[in-house]
Each structure stands twice: as structure tokens, then as C-alpha cells.
RODO-2510 file (C-alpha; in nm, 4 decimals, decimal comma):
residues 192
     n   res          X          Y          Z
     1     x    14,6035     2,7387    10,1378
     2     x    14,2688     2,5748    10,1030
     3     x    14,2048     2,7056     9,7400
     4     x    14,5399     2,5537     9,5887
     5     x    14,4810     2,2370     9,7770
     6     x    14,1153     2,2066     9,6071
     7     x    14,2487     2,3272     9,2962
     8     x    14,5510     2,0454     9,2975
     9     x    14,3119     1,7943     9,3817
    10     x    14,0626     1,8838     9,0760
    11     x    14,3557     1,9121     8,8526
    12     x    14,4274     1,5609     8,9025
    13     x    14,1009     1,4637     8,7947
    14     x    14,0574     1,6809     8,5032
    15     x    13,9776     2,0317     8,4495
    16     x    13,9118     2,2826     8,6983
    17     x    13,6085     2,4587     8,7162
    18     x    13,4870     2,7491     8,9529
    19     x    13,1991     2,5656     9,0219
    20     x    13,3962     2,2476     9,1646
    21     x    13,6383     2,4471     9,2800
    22     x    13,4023     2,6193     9,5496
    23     x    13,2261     2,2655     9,6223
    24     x    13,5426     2,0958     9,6935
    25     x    13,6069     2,3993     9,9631
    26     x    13,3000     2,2370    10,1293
    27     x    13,1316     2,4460    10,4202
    28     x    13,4405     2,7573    10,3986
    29     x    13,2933     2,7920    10,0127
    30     x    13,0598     3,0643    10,1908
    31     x    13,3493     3,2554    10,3328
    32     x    13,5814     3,2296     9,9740
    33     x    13,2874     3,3549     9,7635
    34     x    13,1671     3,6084     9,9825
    35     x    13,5301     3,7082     9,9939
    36     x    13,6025     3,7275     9,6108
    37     x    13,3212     3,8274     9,5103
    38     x    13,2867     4,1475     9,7227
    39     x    13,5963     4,2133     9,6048
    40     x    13,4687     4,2307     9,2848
    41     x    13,2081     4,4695     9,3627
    42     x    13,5021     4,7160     9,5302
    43     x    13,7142     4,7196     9,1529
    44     x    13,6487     5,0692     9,0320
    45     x    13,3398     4,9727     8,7503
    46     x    13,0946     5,2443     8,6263
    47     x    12,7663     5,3055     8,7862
    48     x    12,4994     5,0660     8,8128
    49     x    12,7648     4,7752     8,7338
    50     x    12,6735     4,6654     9,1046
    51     x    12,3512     4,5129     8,9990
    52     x    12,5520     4,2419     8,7535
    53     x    12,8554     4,2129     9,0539
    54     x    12,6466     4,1822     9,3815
    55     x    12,4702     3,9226     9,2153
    56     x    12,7196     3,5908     9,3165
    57     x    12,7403     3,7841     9,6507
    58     x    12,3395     3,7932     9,6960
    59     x    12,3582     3,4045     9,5696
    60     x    12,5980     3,2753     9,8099
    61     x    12,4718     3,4330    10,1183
    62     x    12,0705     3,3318    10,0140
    63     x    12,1953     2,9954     9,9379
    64     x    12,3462     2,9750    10,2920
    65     x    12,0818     3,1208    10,4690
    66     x    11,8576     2,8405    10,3160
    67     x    12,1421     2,5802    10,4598
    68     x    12,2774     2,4866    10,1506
    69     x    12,6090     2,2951    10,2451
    70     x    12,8280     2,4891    10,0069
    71     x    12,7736     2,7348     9,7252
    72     x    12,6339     2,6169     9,4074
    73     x    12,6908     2,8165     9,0898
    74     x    12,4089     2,8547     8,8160
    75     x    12,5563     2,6118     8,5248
    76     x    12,6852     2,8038     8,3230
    77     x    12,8762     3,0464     8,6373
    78     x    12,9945     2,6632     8,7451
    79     x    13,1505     2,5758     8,4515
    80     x    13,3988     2,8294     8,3848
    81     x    13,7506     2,6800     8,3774
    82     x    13,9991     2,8160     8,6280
    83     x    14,3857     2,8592     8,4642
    84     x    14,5450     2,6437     8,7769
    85     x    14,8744     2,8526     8,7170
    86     x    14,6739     3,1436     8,7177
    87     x    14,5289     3,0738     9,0404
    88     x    14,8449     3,0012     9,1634
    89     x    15,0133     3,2819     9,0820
    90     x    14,7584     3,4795     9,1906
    91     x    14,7668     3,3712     9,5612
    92     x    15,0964     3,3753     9,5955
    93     x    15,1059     3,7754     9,4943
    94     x    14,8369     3,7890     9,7946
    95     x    15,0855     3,5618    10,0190
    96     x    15,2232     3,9027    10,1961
    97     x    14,8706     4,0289    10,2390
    98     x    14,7074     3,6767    10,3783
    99     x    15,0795     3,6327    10,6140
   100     x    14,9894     3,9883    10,7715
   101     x    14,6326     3,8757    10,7888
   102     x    14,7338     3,5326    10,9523
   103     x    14,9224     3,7267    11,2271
   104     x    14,5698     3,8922    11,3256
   105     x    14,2952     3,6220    11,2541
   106     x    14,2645     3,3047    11,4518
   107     x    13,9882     3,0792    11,5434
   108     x    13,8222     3,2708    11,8441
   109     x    13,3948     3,3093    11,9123
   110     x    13,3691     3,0065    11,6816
   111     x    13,0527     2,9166    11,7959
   112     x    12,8991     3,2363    11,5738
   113     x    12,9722     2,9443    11,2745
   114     x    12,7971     2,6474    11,4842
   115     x    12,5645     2,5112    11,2018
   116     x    12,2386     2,5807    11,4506
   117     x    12,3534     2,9955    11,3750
   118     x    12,4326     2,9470    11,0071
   119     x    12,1111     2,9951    10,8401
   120     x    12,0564     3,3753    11,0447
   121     x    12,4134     3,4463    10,9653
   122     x    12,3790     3,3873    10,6052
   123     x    12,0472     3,6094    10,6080
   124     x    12,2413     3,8968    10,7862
   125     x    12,4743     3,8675    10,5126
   126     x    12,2242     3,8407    10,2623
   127     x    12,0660     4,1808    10,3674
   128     x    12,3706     4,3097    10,3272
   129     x    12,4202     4,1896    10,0219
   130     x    12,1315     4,3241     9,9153
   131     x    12,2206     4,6701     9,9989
   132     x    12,4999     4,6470     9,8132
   133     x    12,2679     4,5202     9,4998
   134     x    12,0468     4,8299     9,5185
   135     x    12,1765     5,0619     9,2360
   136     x    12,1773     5,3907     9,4704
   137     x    12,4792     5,6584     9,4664
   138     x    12,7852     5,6336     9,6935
   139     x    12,5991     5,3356     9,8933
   140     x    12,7436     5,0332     9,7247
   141     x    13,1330     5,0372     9,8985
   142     x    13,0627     5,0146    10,2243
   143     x    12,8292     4,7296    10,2160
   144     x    13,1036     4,5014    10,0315
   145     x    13,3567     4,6049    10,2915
   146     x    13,1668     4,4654    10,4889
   147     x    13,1147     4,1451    10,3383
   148     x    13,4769     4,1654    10,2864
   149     x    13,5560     4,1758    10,6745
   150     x    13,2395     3,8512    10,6951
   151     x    13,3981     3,6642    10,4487
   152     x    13,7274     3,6434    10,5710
   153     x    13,6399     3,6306    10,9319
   154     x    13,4329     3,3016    10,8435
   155     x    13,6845     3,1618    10,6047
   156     x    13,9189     3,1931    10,9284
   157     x    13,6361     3,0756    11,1815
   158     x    13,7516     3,4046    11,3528
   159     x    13,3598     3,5215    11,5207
   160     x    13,4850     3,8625    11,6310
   161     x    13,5845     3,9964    11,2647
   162     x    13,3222     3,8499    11,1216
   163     x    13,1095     4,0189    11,4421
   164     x    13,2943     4,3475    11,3628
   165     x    13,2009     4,2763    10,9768
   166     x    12,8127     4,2426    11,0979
   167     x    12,8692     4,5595    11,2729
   168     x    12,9948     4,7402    10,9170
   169     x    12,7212     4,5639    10,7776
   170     x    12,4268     4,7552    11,0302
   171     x    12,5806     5,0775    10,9532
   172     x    12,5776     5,0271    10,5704
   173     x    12,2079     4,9169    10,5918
   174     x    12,1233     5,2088    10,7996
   175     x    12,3283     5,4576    10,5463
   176     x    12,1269     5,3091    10,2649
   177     x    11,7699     5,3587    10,4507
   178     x    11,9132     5,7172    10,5196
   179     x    11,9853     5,7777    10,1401
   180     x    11,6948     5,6432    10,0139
   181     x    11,4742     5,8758    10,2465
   182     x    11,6961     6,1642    10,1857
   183     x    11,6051     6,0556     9,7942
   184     x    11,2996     5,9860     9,8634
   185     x    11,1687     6,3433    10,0301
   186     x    11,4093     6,4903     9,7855
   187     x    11,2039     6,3904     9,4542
   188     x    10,8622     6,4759     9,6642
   189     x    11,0187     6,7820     9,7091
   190     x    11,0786     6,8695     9,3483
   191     x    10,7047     6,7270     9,2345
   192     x    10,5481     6,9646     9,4713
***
């Protein structure tokens, strides 16, 4: 697994960090912290906590749509140490979960990830993203399933989950523009 790799290698070299830990991923740090970090945003928080956990999401996905070559943490995000026995651990719970996934994903429509398409996937993403920033009721899930699906469909160069994640993605835009009207005509409603 790419993450234990990168972890063993910065472990040799001192301590790791979550910050060097993406930037040793290289160009699949995208798909990791898109991954991890929309899971984040699906842990059941209280309301409004989206606007603090969308935030690494909405980072990530700007940064690659400005063709950054892999995600770079604000210093003080970059220099949190990461327990390597922790990390450990913690993937190998997830080994059942990733072998079922492995069975599924494979690199197909890779050229969805050819560097000339990068910069307008990572704005899709980032509009997602930012959907799932917006503090608005019952809107925030869907979005970071959807990142979910993009995340792990890039980390596994697999174009038609992260094309089915894009498609999520739409539909939780367009939900959002619906509740926001809905809101929207609601509150004119009331001050009439």
C-alpha cells in the first residue's frame, strides 16, 4: 500500500509528518486526501462542523486545479506527526475493505488523469467541495460521497468511478441549488 511504503520511507529519515507524508505520495496525494478527508466530513459531527472539515477537502482539490504537483498542507496542518504504528494498524483494519475494493477498481479510462485534464478535474472537484463547505441542512453528505467515490477512483487511476463520482458530484450541486432556492423563496415568503 502506497501510504505504508511513504510512511516506512519517512520513518527512516526521521519523524513522520502528514505533511511529508502526502508529498512523498507524489501526484496520488490528490486522490489520498480527497479520500480521507471526505471521510472526515461523513463522521457523525454536529451542525455547521462542515465548515472546519471541508476545509482540507476545498484545499486539495483548489490546489490541484491550480496544477500544484501534490498537496501542500498550511504549516502548521503539515507538521503534525503521524504514530507510524498507528497508521499501520489502521490500514490493515481497512485491508478487508480495500481487498473487496481491489476486486472492483482497476486502471481503466485513465486518460480522465492525463495531466492536460487535471487542472478541470480538480475544479470539478473543487465545486464540489465547495458544496459540501456551504453550512446548509441535510446537503453536506452527499457531496463528500462523492468525493469519496473521486478520490478513490483517482487514487486507483480507475476513470469510470471517478466518472460515476463526477456524476454524484452534479447531482449534489444541483440538490444544493435546489435547497438554497427552496430556502431562499421560503424566507421571502415569511418577510412578506
Amino acid at each position: 500500500m502506497p501510504i505504508l511504503r511513504t510512511s516506512r520511507a519517512q520513518q527512516r529519515t526521521g519523524t513522520v509528518t502528514l505533511g511529508g507524508l502526502l508529498s512523498g505520495l507524489g501526484e496520488t496525494s490528490f486522490g489520498w486526501a480527497i479520500v480521507v478527508f471526505s471521510l472526515v466530513t461523513m463522521l457523525p459531527l454536529p451542525p455547521g462542523s462542515s465548515l472546519i472539515t471541508a476545509l482540507p477537502v476545498l484545499l486539495a482539490t483548489a490546489q490541484m486545479s491550480l496544477g500544484y504537483p501534490h498537496v501542500r498542507l498550511p504549516g502548521r496542518l503539515a507538521r503534525i506527526t503521524v504514530d507510524p504504528q498507528k497508521l499501520r494498524r489502521t490500514m490493515m483494519r481497512l485491508r478487508p475493505v480495500t481487498r473487496r475494493l481491489e476486486r472492483v477498481l482497476q486502471p481503466r479510462m485513465t486518460g480522465i488523469f492525463a495531466p492536460r485534464h487535471e487542472r478541470r478535474l480538480g475544479l470539478a472537484l473543487f465545486l464540489i467541495a465547495f458544496t459540501l463547505f456551504l453550512p446548509i441542512p441535510f446537503s453536506g453528505w452527499f457531496p463528500a460521497v462523492s468525493l469519496f467515490i473521486c478520490g478513490v477512483g483517482q487514487v486507483e487511476r480507475d476513470g469510470k468511478v471517478t466518472l460515476i463520482g463526477l456524476g454524484a458530484g452534479a447531482a449534489s450541486i444541483l440538490l444544493t441549488i435546489i435547497i438554497v432556492l427552496s430556502i431562499g423563496s421560503s424566507a421571502s415568503a415569511i418577510m412578506e
